[in-house]
C-alpha positions in Angstrom: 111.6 212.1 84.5 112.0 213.1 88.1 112.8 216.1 89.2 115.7 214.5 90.8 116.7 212.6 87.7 117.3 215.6 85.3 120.2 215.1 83.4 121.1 216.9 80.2 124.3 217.0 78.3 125.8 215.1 81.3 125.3 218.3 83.5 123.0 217.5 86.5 119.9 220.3 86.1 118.0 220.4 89.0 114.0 221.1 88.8 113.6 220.6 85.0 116.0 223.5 84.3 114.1 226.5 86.5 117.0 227.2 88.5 119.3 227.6 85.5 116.4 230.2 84.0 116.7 232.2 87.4 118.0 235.6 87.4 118.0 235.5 83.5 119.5 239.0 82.2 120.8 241.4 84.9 121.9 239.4 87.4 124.0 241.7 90.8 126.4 239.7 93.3 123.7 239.2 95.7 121.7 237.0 93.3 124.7 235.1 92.0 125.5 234.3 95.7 121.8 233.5 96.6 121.6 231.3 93.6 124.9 229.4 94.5 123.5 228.6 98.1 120.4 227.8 96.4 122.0 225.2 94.3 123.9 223.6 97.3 121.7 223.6 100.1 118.5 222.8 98.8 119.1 220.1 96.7 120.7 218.6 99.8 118.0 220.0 102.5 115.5 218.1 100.2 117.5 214.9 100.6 116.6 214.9 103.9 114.0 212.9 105.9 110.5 214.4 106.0 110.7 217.4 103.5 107.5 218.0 102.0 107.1 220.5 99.7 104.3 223.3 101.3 103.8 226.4 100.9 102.5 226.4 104.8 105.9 224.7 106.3 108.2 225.8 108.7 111.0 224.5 107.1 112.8 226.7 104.7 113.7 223.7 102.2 110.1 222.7 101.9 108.5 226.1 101.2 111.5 226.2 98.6 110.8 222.9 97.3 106.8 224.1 97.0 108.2 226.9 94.4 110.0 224.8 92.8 107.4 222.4 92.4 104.4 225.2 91.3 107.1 226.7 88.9 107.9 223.2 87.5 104.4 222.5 87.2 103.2 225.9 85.8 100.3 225.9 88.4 98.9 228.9 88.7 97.1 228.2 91.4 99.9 228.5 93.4 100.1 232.4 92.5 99.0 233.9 96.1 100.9 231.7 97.5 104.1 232.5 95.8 103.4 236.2 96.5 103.2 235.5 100.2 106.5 233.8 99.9 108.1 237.1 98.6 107.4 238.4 101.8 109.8 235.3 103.7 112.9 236.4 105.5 114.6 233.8 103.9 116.0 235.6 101.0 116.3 232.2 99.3 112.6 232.0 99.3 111.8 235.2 97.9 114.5 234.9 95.1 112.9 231.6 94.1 109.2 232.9 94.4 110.1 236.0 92.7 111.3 234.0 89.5 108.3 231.5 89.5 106.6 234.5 89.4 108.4 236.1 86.5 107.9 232.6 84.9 104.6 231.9 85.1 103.2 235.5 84.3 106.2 237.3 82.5 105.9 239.8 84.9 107.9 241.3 87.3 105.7 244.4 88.3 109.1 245.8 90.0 110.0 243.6 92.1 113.8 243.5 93.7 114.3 240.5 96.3 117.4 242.7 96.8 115.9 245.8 98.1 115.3 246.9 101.2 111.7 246.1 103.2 109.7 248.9 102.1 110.1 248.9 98.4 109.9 245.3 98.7 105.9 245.5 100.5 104.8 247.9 97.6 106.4 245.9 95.1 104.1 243.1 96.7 101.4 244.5 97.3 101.5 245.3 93.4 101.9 241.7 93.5 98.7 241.0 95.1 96.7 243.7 93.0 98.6 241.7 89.9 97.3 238.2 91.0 93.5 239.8 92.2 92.7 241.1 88.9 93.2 239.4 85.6 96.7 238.6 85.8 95.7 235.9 88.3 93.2 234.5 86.5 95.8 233.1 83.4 94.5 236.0 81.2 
């Protein structure tokens, strides 16, 4: 079934149900409101001609879509890459690779796409220790 094509109880669930499994337990305004945009815009931003998904686009939807896709996939491969994308100004993006991240490790090594630009960098650069050592390696 395509990611497109998800359907369950009649409710349309994009992605194979990761977006409904984002911001799972304490959830503040800003992520409700980032998860609602998420829900509108990318599905429709992906509609569009040319979006790829790729972690190395310019376009916000298809760097989304890459997420999405790793997250979907459980390819944890696509680890460093999801770190870097905590790191976007999109706060879309770093919402969505935060929670692939939380999904594919069950970490979250303190980690608030909320918080302001210095906590975020040493939360990621915990990231990057995280992914460098054995939690990158699936073990």
């Amino acid at each position: 079934m395509g990611a497109w094509e998800n359907f369950e109880g009649g409710v349309w669930r994009p992605w194979g149900g990761f977006a409904a499994g984002i911001g799972s337990g304490r959830m503040g305004r800003l992520q409700r409101l980032l998860i609602a945009q998420l829900l509108l815009i990318v599905p429709l931003a992906a509609c569009g001609p040319g979006t790829i998904p790729s972690f190395r686009s310019d376009n916000p939807a298809a760097r989304n879509a890459a997420i999405v896709n790793a997250a979907e996939a459980r390819d944890t491969t696509a680890l460093p890459d999801l770190v870097r994308m905590l790191e976007s100004e999109e706060p879309s993006t770093r919402l969505l690779a935060f929670e692939a991240l939380r999904r594919l490790t069950g970490e979250t090594l303190g980690y608030d796409c909320a918080a302001d630009e210095p906590e975020r960098r040493a939360a990621v650069l915990r990231w990057r220790a995280f992914v460098e050592g054995e939690g990158g390696r699936g073990g």
